[in-house]
C-alpha positions as CSV (number, residue, x, y, z in Angstrom):
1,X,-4.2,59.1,-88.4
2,X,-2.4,61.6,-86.6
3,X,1.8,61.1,-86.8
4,X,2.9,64.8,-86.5
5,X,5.3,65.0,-83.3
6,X,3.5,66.9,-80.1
7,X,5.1,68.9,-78.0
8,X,1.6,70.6,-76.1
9,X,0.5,67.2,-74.5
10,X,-2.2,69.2,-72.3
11,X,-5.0,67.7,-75.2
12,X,-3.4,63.6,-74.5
13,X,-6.2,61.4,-73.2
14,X,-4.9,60.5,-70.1
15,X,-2.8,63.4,-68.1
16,X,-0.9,61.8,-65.0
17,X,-3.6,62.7,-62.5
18,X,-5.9,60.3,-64.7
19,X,-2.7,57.4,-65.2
20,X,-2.4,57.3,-61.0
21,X,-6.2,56.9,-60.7
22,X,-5.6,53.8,-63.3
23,X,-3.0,52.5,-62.1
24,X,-3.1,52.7,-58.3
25,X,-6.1,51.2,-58.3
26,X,-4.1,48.2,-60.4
27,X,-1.4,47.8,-58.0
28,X,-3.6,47.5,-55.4
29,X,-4.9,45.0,-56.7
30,X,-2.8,42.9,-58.4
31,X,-0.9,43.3,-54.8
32,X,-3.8,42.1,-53.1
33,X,-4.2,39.4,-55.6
34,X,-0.8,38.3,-54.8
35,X,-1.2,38.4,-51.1
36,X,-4.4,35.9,-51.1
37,X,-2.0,33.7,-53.4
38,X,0.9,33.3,-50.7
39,X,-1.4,33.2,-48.1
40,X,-2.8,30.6,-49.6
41,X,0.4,28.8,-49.5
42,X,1.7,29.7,-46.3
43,X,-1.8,28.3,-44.5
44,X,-1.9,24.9,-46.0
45,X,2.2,25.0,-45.3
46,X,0.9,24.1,-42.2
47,X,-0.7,20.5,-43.4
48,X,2.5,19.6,-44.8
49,X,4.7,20.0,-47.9
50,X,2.8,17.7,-49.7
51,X,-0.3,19.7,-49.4
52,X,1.7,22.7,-50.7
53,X,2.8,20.7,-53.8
54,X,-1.0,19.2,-54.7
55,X,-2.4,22.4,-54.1
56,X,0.6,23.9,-56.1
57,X,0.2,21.6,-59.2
58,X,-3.7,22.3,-59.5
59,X,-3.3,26.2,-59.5
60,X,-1.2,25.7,-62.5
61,X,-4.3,24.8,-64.3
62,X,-6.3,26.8,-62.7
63,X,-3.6,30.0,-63.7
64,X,-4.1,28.2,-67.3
65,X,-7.9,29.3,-66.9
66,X,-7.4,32.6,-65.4
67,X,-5.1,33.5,-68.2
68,X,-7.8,32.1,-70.8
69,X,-10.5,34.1,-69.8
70,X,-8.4,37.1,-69.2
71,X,-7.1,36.8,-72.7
72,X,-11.1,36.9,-73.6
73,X,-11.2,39.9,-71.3
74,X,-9.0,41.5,-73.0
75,X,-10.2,40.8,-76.3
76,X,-13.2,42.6,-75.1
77,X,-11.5,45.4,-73.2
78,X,-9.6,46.4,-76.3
79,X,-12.8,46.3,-78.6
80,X,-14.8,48.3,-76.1
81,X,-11.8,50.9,-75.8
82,X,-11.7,51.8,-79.2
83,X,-15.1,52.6,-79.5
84,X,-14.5,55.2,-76.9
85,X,-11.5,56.1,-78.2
86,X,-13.9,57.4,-81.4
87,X,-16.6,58.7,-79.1
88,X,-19.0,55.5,-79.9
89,X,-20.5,54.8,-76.7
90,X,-23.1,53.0,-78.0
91,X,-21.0,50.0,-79.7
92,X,-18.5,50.2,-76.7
93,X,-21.4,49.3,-74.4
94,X,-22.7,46.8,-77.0
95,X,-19.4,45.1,-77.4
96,X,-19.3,44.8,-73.3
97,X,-22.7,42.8,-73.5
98,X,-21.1,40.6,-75.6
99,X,-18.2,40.0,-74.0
100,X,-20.1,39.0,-70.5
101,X,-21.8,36.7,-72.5
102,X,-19.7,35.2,-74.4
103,X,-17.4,34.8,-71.3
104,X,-19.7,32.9,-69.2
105,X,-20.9,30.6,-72.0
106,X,-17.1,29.7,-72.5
107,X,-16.5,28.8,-68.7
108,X,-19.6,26.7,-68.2
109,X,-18.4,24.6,-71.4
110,X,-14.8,24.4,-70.0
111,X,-15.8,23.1,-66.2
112,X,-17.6,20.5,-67.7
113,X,-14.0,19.8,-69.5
114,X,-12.2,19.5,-66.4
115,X,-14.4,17.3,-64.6
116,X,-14.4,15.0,-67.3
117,X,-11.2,15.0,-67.4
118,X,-9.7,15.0,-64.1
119,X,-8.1,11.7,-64.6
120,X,-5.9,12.8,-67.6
121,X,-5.2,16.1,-65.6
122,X,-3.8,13.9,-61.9
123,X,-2.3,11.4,-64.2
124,X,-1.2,12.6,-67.3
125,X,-0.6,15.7,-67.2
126,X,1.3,16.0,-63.6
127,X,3.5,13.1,-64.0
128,X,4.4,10.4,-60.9
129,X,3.9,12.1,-58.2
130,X,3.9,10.8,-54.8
131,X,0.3,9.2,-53.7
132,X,0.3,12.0,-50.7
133,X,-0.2,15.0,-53.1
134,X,-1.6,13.3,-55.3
135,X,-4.6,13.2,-52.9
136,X,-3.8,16.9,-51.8
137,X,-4.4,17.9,-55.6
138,X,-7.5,15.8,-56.0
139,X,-9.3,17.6,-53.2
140,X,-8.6,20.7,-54.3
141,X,-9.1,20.0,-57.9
142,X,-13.1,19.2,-57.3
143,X,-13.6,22.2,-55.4
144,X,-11.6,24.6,-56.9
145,X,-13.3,23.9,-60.8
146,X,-17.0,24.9,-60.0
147,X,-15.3,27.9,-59.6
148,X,-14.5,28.2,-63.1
149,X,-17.7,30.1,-64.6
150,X,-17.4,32.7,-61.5
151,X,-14.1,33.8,-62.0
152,X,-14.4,34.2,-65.8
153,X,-17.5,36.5,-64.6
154,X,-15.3,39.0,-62.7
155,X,-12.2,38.9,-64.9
156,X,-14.6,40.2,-68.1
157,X,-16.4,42.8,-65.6
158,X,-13.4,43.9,-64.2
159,X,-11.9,44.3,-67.7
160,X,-14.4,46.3,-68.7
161,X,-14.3,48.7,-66.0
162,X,-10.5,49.1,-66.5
163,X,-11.7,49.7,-70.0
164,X,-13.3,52.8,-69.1
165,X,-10.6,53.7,-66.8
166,X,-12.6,53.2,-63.5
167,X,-9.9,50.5,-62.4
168,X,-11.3,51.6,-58.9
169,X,-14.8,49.6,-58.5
170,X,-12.5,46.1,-59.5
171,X,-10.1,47.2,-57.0
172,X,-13.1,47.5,-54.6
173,X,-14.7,44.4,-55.7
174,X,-11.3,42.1,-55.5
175,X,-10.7,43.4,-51.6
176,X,-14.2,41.9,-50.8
177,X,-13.2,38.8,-52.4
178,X,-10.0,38.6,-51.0
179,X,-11.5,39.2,-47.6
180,X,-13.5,36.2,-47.6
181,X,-10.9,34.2,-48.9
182,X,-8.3,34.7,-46.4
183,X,-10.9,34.8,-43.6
184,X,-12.3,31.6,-44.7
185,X,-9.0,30.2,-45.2
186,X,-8.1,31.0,-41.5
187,X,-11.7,29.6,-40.3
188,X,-11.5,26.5,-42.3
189,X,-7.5,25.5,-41.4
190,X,-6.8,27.0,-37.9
191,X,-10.4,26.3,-36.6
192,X,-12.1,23.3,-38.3
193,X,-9.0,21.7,-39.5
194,X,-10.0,21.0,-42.8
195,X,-6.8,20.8,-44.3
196,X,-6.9,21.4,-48.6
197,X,-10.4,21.5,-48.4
198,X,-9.9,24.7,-46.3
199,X,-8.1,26.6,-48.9
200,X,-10.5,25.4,-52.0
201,X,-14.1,26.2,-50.0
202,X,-13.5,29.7,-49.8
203,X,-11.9,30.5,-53.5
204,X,-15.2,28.8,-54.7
205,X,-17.4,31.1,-52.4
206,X,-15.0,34.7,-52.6
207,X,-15.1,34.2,-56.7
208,X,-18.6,33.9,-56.8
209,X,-19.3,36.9,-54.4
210,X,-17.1,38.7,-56.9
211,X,-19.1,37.8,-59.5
212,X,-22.3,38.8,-58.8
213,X,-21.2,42.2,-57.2
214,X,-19.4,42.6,-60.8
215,X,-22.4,42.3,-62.6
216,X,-24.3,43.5,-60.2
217,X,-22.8,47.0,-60.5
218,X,-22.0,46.4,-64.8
219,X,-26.1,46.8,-65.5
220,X,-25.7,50.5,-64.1
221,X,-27.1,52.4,-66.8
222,X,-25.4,55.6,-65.9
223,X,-21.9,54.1,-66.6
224,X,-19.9,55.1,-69.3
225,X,-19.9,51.3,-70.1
226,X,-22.6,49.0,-69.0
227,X,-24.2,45.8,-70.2
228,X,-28.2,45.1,-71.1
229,X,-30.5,44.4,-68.4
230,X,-31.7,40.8,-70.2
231,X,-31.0,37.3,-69.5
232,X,-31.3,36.4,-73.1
233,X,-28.2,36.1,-75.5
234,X,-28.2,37.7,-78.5
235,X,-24.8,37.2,-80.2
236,X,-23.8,39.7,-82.7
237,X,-21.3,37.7,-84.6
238,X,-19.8,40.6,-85.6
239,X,-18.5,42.5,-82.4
240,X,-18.3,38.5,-81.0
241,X,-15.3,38.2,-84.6
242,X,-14.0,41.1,-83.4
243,X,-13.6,40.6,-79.5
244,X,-12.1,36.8,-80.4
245,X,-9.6,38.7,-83.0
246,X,-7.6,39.7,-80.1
247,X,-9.2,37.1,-77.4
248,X,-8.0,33.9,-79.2
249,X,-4.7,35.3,-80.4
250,X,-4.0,36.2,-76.7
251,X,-5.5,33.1,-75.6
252,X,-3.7,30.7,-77.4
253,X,-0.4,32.7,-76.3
254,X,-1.4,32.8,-72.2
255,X,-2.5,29.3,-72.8
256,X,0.4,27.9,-74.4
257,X,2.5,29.9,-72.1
258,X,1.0,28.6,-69.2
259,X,0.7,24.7,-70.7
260,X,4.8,25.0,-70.9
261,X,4.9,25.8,-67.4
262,X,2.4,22.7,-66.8
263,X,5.0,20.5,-68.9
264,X,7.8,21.6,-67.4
265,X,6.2,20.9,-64.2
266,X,6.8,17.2,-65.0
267,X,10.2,18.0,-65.3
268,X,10.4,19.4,-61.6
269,X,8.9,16.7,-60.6
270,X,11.4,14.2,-61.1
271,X,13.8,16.3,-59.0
272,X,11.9,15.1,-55.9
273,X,9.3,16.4,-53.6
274,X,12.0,19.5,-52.5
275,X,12.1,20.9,-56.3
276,X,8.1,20.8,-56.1
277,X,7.7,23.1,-52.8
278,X,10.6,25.1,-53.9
279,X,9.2,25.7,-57.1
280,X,5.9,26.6,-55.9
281,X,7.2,28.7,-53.4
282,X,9.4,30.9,-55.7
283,X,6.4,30.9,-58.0
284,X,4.3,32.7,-55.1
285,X,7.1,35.3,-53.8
286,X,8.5,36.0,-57.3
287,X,5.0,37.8,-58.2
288,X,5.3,40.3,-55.8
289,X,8.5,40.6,-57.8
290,X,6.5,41.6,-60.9
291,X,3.8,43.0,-59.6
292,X,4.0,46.4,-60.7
293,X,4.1,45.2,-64.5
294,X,1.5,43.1,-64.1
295,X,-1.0,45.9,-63.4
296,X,1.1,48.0,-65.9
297,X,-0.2,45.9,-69.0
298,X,-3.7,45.9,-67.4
299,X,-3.1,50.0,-67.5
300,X,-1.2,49.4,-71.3
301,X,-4.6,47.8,-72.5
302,X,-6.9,50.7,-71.2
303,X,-4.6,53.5,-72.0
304,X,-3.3,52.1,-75.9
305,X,-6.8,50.9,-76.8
306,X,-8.2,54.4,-76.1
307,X,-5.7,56.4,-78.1
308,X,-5.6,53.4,-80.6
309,X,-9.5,54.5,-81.1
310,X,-8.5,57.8,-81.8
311,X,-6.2,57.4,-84.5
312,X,-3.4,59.2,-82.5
313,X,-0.3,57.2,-82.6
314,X,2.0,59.9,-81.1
315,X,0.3,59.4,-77.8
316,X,0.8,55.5,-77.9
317,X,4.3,55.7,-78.6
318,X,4.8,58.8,-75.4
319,X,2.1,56.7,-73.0
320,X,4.4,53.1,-74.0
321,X,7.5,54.6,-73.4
322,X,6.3,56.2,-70.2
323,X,4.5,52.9,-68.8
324,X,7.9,50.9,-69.7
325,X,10.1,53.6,-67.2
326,X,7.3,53.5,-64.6
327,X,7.4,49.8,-64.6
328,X,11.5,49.5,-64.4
329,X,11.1,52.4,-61.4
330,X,8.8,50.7,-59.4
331,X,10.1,47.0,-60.2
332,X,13.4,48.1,-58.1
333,X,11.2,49.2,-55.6
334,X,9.7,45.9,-55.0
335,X,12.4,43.6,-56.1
336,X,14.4,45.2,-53.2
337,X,11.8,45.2,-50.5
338,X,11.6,41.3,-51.3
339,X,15.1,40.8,-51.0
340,X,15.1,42.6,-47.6
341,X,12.3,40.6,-46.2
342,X,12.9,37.6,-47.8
343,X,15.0,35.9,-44.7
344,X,11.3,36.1,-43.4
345,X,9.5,34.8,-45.8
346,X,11.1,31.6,-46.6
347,X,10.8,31.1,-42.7
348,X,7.2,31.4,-42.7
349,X,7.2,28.8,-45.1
350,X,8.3,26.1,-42.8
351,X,11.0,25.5,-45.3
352,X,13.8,22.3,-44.9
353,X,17.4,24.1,-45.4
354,X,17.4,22.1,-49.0
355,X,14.5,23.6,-50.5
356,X,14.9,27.3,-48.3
357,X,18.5,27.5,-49.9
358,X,16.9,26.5,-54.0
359,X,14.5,29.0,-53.5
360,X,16.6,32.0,-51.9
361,X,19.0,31.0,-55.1
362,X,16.2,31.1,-58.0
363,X,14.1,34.5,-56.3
364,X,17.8,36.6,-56.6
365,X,18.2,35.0,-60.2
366,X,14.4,35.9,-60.6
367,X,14.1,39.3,-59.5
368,X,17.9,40.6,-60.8
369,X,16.7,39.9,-64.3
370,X,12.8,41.1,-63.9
371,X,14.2,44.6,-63.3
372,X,16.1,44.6,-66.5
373,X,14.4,42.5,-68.9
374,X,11.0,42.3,-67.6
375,X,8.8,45.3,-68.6
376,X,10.1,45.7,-72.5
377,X,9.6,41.7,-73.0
378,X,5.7,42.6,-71.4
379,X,4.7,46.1,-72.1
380,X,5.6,46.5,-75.4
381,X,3.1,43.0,-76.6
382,X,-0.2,44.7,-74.4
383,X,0.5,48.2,-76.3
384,X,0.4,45.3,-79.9
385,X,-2.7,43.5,-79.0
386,X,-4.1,46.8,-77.4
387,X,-3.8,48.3,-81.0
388,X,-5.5,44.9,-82.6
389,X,-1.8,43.7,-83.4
390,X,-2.4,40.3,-81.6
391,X,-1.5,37.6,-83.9
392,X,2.4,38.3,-84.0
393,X,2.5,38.4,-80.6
394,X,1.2,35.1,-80.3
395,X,3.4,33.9,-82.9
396,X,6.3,35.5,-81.0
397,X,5.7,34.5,-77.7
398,X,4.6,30.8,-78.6
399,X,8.4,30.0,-80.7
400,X,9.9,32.2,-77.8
401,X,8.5,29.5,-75.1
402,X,8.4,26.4,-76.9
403,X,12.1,26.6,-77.8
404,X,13.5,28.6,-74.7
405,X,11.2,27.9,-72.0
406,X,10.8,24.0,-72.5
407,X,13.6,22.7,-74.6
408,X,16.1,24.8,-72.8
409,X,14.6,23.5,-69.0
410,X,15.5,20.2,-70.2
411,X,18.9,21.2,-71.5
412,X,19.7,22.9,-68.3
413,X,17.9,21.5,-65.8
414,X,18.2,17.7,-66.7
415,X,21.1,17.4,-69.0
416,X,23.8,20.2,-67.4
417,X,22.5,19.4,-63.6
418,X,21.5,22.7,-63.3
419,X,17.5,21.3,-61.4
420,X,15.0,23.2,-60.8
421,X,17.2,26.2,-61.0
422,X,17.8,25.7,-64.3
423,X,14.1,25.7,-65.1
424,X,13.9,29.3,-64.0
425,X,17.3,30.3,-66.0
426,X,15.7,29.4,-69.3
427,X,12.4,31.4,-68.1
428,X,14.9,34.0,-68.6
429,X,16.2,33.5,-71.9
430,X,12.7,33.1,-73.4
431,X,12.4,37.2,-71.7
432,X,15.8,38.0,-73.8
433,X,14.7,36.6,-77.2
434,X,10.9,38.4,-76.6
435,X,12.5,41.7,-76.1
436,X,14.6,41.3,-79.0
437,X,11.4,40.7,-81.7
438,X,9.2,42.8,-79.6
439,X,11.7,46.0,-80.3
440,X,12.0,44.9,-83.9
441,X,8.5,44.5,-84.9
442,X,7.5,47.6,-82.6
443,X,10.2,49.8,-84.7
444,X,9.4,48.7,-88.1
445,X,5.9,50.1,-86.8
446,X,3.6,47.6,-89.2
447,X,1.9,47.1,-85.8
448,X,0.1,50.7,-86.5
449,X,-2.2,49.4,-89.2
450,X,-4.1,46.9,-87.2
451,X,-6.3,48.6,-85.3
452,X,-9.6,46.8,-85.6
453,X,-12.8,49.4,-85.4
């Protein structure tokens, strides 16, 4: 393990020609991920609020699955770059095949979960809602699930080409996908009039186009990571243990993280159908918000894992520190380009002057606090689990949102009147308590001694 201070930095693994080709790539995408999502939204606007909500209330599960199988991506991601951090090509390639498989065998079992248990999911899960969405989110529920297996296919291919640091072929791939999903959208709304089932069709056919080009391009034996040409699983339990050591960890937290948003979703609920849109609308534009520090822990993974592998811990603390200023940097950048556009943005949304004036309220609240709490309460946990330290951040983050997140929406926004608003002010609290443990525990350095190949 190398802990002597550097100074000559022309020997790091990644100089910043090598960061921009990471993480441009990453923005790009994330962005254009983001885009598809409020376009989304904006085209079944036109069908009516109470398509917005349905369709709203389904992507939070849907979001609960994404975050799943990136967690698994992840898991995989780190794994692979560690072996390349040491130079083992070999096992990084092996522990991709794995993590493909693994991946898809994990989806198929989950859609069959959902459709069997749609009923709990309209009913039980969502609350009362009103019989109008509640129709809105049926639709879009049965299409949108066989989906599942496809998007768990690109999220572990497209981890493990950021995991190699060619973040450009899943940029590619996601602009084809994205192309056919906004086309389709447009087709399906504006000229058949399909309504929900316009949005839904083309996420189902986009994610599996992105899927097989994915995979397509992963058995390319020339690439520094590819997977075996074979459609027979061989699990090797061993690079499978290690994979899940940082997939389920991470899992559980994204999961959990995103189940509190489900619950508190209830919550919203009972402030009326003008608490759901605004919600969900805020929930759209306050991404853009984030967006840059959302591809920065993609780039945290790739970057950490690598030097991680190498057993050079003096580059993890310089590339961390530098990720965290590049994020605060280019978070004002977007926050304020949202604030200048918003006006526009909540009028595309068709918006009554109730809901418009919530959601102007919460994206200020939102983005204000993003720029100064946001990147330590999310950088600093990718540079843990990319060293293998992915347990405590699960614990962390799980007390964090359990008693901030969902408690203190209650407190707030039932008990002190404070609504949907509210909701989004305890979203914040849970960031100031994360940042507080995170520095701890990332100070105190025990995080160093879990790298796991």
């Amino acid at each position: 393990m190398k802990n002597e201070v550097k100074t000559d930095r022309s020997g790091y693994l990644f100089d910043n020609k090598a960061l921009l080709a990471l993480i441009i790539p990453l923005i790009i995408e994330q962005l254009l991920a983001v885009l598809v999502g409020m376009a989304d939204s904006i085209m079944i606007a036109s069908v009516g609020e109470a398509a917005v909500s349905g369709v709203s209330l389904v992507d939070q599960i849907m979001v609960l699955l994404i975050n799943l199988f990136g967690a698994l991506a992840t898991g995989g991601a780190v794994v692979a770059g560690q072996y390349l951090g040491q130079k083992n090509q070999k096992q990084a390639c092996r522990a991709a095949t794995q993590l493909v498989w693994f991946i898809t065998v994990s989806a198929v079992v989950i859609t069959v979960i959902v459709y069997a248990c749609k009923f709990f999911i309209l009913h039980g899960v969502f609350g009362r809602i009103e019989q109008d969405v509640m129709g809105h989110a049926n639709t879009y529920l049965m299409i949108v699930t066989a989906s599942i297996p496809f998007m768990a296919l690109y999220n572990g291919g497209a981890a493990i080409f950021r995991a190699m640091g060619n973040s450009k072929v899943s940029m590619q791939v996601s602009i084809v996908m994205n192309i056919i999903n906004v086309a389709g959208n447009a087709l399906l709304i504006y000229g058949f009039h399909r309504g929900t089932e316009g949005v839904a069709i083309p996420t189902l056919v986009s994610r599996m186009v992105a899927a097989v080009l994915i995979i397509a391009l992963l058995v390319n034996q020339t690439r520094t990571l590819h997977i075996e040409k074979t459609l027979r699983y061989r699990p090797d339990w061993r690079l499978v243990k290690k994979i899940l050591s940082i997939g389920i960890p991470n899992g559980l937290e994204n999961s959990m993280f995103q189940l509190g948003k489900i619950l508190v979703l209830s919550l919203v609920s009972t402030f009326g159908t003008y608490a759901i849109a605004a919600n969900a609308v805020s929930n759209a534009v306050a991404l853009f918000q984030i967006l840059p520090g959302m591809a920065m822990t993609l780039a945290a993974t790739t970057v950490i894992a690598r030097c991680v592998g190498a057993g050079d811990y003096e580059q993890v603390r310089y590339y961390n520190k530098k990720l965290i200023m590049i994020t605060h940097i280019c978070m004002v950048v977007t926050v304020g380009a949202i604030f200048l556009i918003l006006p526009f943005i909540l009028k595309a949304y068709h918006l009554s002057d109730l809901t418009a004036g919530v959601t102007k309220q919460i994206l200020y609240f939102h983005g204000i606090s993003a720029i100064l709490i946001w990147p330590v309460s999310f950088i600093l946990p990718a540079t843990f689990r990319a060293s293998g330290d992915a347990k405590a951040c699960m614990y962390i983050s799980i007390l964090s949102m359990w008693i901030f997140r969902i408690i203190f929406s209650y407190i707030l926004g039932k008990y002190m009147g404070l609504g949907v608003f509210g909701i989004w002010v305890a979203m914040v609290i849970d960031w100031i308590f994360r940042v507080i443990c995170f520095a701890i525990r990332y100070f105190r350095g025990s995080w160093k001694k879990k790298a796991i190949v």
